[in-house]
N, C-alpha and C positions, 0 to 999 in steps of 0.2 A: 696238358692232360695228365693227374696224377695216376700213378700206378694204382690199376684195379687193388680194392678190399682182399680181397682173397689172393691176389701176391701178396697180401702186405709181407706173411712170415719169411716167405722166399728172398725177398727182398731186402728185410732187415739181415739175414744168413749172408748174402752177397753182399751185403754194404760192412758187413763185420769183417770177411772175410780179403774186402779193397780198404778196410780201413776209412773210407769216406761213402759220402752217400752220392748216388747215383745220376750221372749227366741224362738227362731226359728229353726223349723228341716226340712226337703226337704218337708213334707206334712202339716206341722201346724204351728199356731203361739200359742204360751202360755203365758197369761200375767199373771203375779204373784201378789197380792193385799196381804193387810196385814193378812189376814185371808180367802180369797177364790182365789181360780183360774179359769181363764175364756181361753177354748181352742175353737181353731176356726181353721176348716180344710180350707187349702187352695185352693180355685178355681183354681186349677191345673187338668192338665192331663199327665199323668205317662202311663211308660209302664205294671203298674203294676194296676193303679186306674183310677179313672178319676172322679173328686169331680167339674168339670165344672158347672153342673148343682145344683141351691138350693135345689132341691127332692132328689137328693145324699148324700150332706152335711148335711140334716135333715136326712135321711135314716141311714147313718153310724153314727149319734151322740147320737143317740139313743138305732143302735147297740153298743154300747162301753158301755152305761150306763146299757143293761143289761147282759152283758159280766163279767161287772167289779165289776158291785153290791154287790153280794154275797161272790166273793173272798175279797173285800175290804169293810164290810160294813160302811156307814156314809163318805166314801172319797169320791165316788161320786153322788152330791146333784139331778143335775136334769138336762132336754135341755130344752135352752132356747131360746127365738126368739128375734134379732136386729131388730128392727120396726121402721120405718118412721112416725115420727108424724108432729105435724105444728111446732113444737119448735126444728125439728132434728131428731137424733138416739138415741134411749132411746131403754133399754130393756126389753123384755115384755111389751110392749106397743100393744095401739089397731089398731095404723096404717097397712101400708103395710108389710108385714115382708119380709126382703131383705136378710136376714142371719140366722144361727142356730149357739147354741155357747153351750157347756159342761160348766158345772159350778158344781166344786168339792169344797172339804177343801183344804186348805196348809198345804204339810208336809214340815216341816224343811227341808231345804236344808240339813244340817247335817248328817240326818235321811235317806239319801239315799244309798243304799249299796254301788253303786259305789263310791261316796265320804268316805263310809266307808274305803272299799276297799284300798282308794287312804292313809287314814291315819293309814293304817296299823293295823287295828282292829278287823278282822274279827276273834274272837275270836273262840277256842272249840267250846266253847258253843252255838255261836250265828252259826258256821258253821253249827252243828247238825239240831238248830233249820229251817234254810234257806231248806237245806233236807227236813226236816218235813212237812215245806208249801208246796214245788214240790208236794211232795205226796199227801197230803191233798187234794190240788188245782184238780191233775189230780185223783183222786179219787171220785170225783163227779160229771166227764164227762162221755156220756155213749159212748161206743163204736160203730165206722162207720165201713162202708167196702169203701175200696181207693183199687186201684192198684198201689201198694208203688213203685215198681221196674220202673211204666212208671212214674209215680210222681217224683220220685226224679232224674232221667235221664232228666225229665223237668225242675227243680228247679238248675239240675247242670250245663245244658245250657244256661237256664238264668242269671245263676252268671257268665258264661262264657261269653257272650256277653256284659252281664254290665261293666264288668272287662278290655274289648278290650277296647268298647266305653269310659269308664274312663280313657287311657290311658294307661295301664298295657300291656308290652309285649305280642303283640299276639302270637310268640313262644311259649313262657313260659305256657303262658294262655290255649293254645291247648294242650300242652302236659299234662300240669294237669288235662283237660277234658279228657284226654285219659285214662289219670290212674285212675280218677273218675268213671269213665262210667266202666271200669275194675272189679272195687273193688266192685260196685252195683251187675253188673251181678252176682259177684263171689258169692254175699249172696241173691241173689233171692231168693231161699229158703226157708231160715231163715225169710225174710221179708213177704211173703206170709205166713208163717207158725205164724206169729207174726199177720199180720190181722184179721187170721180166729181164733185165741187165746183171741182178744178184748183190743191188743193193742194199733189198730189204733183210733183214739179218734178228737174231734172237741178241740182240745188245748189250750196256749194261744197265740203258735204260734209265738213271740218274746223276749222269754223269758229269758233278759239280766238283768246285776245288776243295770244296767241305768235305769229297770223298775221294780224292786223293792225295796220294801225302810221297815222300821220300821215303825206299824203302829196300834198306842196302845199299844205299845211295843215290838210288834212283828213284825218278816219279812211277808211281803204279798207280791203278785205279782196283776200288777196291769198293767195298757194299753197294755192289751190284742190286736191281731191283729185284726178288725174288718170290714175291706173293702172286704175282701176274702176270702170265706168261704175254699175253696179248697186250698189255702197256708196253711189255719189254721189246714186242716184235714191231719192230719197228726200220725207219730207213738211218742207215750211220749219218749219215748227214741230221738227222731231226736228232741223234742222241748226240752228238758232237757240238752241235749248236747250243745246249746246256752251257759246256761250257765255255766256249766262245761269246754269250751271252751272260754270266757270271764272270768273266775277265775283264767284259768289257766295263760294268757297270760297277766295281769291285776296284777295278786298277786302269783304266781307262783305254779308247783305240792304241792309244801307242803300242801297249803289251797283247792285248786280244788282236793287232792285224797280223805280225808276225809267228802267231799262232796259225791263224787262218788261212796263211800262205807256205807257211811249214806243210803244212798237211796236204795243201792241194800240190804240193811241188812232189812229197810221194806218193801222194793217190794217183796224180793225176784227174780227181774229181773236179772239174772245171763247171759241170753240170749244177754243182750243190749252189752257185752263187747265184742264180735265178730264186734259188728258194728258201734264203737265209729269210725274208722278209718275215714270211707266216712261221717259219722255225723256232727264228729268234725272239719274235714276239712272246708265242705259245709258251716258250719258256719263261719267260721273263713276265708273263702272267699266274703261271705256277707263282712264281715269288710272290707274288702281289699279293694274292690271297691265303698264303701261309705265313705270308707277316702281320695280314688285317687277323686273321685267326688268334695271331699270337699278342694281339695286344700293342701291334707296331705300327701305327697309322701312318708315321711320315716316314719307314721303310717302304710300306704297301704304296703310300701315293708317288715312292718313286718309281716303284718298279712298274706300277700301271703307267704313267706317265712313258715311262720306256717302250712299252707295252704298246700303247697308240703311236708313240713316235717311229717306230719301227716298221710302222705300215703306211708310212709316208717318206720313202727312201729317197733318199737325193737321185736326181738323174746320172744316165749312164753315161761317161766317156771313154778314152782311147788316147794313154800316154803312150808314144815309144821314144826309148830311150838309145839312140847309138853313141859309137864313138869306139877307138881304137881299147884294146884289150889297158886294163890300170887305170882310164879314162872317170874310172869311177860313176860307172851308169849304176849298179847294184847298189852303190851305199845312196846316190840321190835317190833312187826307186826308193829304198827304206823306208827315207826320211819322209817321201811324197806320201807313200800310200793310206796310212792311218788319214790323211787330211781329205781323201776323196771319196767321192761317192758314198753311196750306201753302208749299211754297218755290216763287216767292221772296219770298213776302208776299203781300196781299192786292192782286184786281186792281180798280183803281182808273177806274168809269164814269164820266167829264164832264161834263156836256149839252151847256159850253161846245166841246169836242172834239169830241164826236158828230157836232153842228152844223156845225162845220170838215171834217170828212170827208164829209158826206154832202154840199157842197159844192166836195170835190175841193179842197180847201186846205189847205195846213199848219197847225197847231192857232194862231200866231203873226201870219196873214194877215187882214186886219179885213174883215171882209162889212157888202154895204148894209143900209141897214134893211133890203129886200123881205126879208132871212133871216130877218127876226125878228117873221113874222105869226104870228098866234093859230096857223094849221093847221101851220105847219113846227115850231114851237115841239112841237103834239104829237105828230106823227110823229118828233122828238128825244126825249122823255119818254117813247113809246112802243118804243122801240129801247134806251132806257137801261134799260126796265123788265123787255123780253123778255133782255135781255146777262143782268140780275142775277139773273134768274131762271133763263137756262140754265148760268150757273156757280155758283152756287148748286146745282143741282139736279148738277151734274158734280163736288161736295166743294169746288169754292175756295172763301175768305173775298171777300167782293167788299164794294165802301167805294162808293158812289152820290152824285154831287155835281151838286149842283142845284139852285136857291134852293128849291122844293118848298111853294111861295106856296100852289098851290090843296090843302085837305084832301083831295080825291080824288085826288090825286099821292101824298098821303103815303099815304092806302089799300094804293093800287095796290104803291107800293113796298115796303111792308111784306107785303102777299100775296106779293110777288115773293119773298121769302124760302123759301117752302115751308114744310118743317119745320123749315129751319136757323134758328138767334137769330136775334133783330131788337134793334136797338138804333136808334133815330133823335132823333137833334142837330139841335138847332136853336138858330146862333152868334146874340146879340145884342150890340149895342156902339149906344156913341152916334152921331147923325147926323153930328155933324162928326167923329168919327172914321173912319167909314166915305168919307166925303167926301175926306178927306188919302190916306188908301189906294187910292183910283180915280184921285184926283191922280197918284198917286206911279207906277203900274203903268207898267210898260214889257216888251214883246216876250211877253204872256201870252194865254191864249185869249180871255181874255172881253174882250166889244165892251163892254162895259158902261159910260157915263159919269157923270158924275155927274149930269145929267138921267136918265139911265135909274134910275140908284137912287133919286132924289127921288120919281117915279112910281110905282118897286115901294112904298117907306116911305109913300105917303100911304093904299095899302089892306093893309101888314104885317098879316096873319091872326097874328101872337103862334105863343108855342110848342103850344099846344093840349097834347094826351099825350105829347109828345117832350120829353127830358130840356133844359133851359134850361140853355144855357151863357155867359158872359159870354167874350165874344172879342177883349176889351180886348187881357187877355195872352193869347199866342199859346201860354208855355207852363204859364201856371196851366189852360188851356181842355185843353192835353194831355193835361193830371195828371189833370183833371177826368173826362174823358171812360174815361181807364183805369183810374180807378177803378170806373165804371159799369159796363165790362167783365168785370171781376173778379168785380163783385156779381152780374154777371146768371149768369157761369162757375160763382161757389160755389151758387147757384140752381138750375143746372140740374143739379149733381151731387146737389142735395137737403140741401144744407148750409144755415147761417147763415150772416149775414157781422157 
């Protein structure tokens, strides 16, 4: 959509003034200078805004500066006014003021995740930390009351209608509003029971890797939704799925599960995996039809493609994983979970994580012993057991990592299943292999040393009925394990293998 006639003067003043002419998106124009950026909303009317009027475009540029402030400090500067004087459009000037313009820092193009993304970098560590910011961010919004179930049956119509209007199969289009509107009712529930818990929160409401970037060397989120207060109110789980649903379809489950388990390992939001389905879709329908908009046909047919496939979730299972501390239950979890279940893979319960949260620390922060008496031990065990059972019982695949020493742990956790598969591992390796592996650990959850593991190995209860695996290799134990998958898969369809 080109800049309104009547920017045009404005316009040309900020593109002299960045030296090039301005990156353009359905609602803004942004000119990029050697050192500052100057955004300017476009005297448009949307079915969604309506920035016609100058008392608008001051009104929202303002909202955005104090939106963005604090999650981004120093990126952005201040609003500023395009002004009429005798010699022109100057800004900040004493004449008539004709326009309102944001005026930020430059972050490196580089420095953008999406372009990260695009160069294949989004490393461990920086996915962790990306996590980290979500939380962060929505941890110092306070909680609203919304009615989610008529909200998002609103939000699902409107991508419905955008989706016709841009072109997209109206067949197609209706019948994914059918099955939207389906999967909504199905977790009313769940969603009201999530309002009045202090989920539902003023957000940032857009929250893709297109808008967040590095910054100070850290990921921030940053252009926040600012025209609409009620798009923005919404539940953290429905704004975080953005972009857990831009990871995934961008850089694929490998990088988006490790996202998705970062986060519930410090939320503890175990709740949200019931309703990735209609979340993730919803989002990934947005795309759909800002790319049929945009003149990108075989961008939109994939994102709608996603769109439908996301409301057809693989069924739910129940990995748990034991085995002596170094045994290496946490790096096979990893490697397993992007491959299971629903998107964006299976969610992944710790005990070592658990533990770290229920102590208000990061999963990396080492606790005294008092953390590690008989009775905190089971109120961890106990929480890891109710998580896999209520996402379990909500369709995820969920992976349970645990040494799972006492039989009645394995009980419990295999009840935790419900009626979904059970499958339970239990890694063994020699003692001095385990021993070099405890050596070797650096910035992971478990406190575990190698005294602690000498202590678990001198009463190892063996594998009992779980499937024995040798966790020498990391990825013969892989191969191993998905094959057992398979067999229990063609089993339950009533095949051989």
């Amino acid at each position: 959509m080109a800049i309104p006639h009547e920017q045009a003067e404005t316009a040309a003043l900020l593109a002299s003034m960045a030296g090039r002419p301005a990156h353009e998106t359905h609602i803004s124009a942004v000119f990029i200078g050697a050192d500052t950026v100057w955004k300017l909303r476009k005297a448009e009317r949307l079915g969604f805004l309506d920035f016609t009027a100058i008392a608008e475009r001051e009104r929202t540029a303002r909202r955005e500066i104090a939106l963005n402030a604090e999650a981004a400090p120093g990126m952005y500067r201040d609003v500023v006014a395009v002004t009429r004087g005798p010699d022109g459009l100057e800004l900040g000037g004493r004449g008539e003021t004709i326009d309102w313009v944001v005026r930020m820092a430059r972050v490196p193009e580089a420095d953008f995740l999406d372009v990260i993304a695009a160069r294949g970098e989004l490393t461990p560590a920086l996915l962790d930390r990306i996590a980290d910011a979500v939380v962060a961010d929505q941890a110092r919004r306070a909680p609203a009351t919304r009615d989610q179930v008529t909200a998002l049956r609103e939000v699902a119509e409107g991508n419905a209608r955008a989706a016709t209007d841009a072109g997209l199969a109206p067949a197609s289009v209706a019948a994914w509003l059918g099955t939207i509107r389906a999967a909504i009712d199905a977790r009313a529930g769940t969603l009201l029971a999530r309002t009045e818990a202090g989920f539902v929160r003023r957000a940032h409401g857009d929250l893709h890797l297109g808008n967040m970037c590095l910054w100070r060397g850290e990921p921030v989120a940053f252009d926040a939704l600012e025209f609409d207060e009620s798009l923005a109110t919404i539940d953290v789980g429905y704004d975080f799925a953005f972009l857990l649903m831009d990871l995934e379809h961008r850089a694929g489950r490998a990088v988006a599960n490790p996202v998705f388990n970062r986060y519930v390992a410090r939320t503890g939001d175990v709740g949200l995996a019931s309703l990735l389905p209609p979340f993730l879709s919803m989002r990934a329908m947005v795309r759909a039809h800002v790319a049929a908009s945009a003149g990108r046909p075989d961008e939109a047919a994939s994102y709608f493609d996603m769109a439908e496939a996301l409301l057809r979730p693989a069924p739910a299972m129940l990995v748990a994983i034991g085995g002596l501390p170094g045994s290496g239950k946490s790096t096979l979890a990893r490697a397993l979970a992007p491959e299971l279940g629903a998107a964006p893979g299976a969610l992944v319960l710790r005990s070592d994580e658990i533990r770290k949260r229920m102590h208000l620390v990061t999963p990396e922060h080492r606790l005294p012993r008092s953390a590690y008496t008989e009775a905190v031990s089971r109120r961890v065990l106990g929480v890891l057991e109710h998580g896999a059972a209520r996402a379990c019982a909500g369709g995820h695949a969920v992976i349970a990592d645990a040494t799972f020493m006492d039989p009645d742990d394995r009980r419990a956790i295999a009840q935790a299943a419900g009626a979904a598969p059970f499958l339970g591992v239990w890694l063994q390796a020699p003692l001095a292999t385990l021993e070099r592996r405890i050596a070797a650990r650096h910035g992971d959850a478990s406190d575990a040393d190698v005294a602690v593991l000498r202590r678990a190995a001198a009463s190892d209860p063996g594998t009992g009925d779980w499937l024995a695996v040798d966790a020498g290799d990391a990825k013969a134990a892989l191969a191993l394990v998905r094959q057992a998958l398979v067999r229990q898969a063609v089993r339950a369809r009533g095949g051989s293998c």
